[in-house]
C-alpha positions as CSV (number, residue, x, y, z in Angstrom):
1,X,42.1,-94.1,-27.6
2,X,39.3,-94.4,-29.6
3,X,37.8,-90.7,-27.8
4,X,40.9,-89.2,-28.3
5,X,40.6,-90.2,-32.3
6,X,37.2,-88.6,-32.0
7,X,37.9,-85.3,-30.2
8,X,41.2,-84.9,-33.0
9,X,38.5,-85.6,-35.9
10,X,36.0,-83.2,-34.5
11,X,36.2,-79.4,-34.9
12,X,37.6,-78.4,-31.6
13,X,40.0,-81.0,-31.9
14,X,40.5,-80.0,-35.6
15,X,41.0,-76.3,-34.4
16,X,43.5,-77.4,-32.0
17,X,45.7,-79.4,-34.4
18,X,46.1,-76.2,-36.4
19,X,46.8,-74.0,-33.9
20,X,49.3,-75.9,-32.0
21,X,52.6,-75.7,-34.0
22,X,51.8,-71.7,-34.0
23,X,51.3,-71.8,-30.0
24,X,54.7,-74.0,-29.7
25,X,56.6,-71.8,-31.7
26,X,55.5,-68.5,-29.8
27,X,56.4,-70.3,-26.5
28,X,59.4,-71.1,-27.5
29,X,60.5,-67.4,-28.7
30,X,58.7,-66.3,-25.3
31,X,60.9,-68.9,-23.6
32,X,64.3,-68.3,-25.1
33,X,63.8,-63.8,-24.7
34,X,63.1,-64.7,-21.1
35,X,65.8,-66.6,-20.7
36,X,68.1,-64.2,-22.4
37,X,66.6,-61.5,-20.0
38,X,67.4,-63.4,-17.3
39,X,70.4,-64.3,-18.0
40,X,71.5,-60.9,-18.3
41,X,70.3,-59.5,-14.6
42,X,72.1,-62.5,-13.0
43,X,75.3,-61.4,-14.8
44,X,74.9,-57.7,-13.9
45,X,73.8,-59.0,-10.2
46,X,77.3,-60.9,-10.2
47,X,79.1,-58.2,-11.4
48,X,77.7,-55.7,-9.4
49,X,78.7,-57.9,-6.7
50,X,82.0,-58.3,-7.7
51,X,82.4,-61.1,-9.8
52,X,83.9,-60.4,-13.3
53,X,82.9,-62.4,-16.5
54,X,86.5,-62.4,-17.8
55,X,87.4,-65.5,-19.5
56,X,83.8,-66.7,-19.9
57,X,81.5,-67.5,-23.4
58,X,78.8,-65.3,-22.7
């Protein structure tokens, strides 16, 4: 415990503790547009195979 105090106070660890929240929240837009993206080629795949989105949230 006591290192990880250490690295967080030092200025790597510093660095990284201001960066993170930025890195998070450009993960989680990457994330969430490849999911959407995905999500979109499965339903064509379906439907191109037949199945039909009728009656579904999408």
């Amino acid at each position: 415990m006591k290192a990880a105090i250490a690295y967080y106070r030092s200025p790597e660890g510093a660095s990284m503790l201001r960066k993170t929240p930025l890195l998070m929240q450009e993960a989680q837009q990457a994330g969430a547009l490849w999911g959407q993206q995905l999500g979109e080629r499965i339903l064509k795949e379906l439907e191109a195979q037949g199945y039909t989105s009728a009656g579904l949230e999408i």
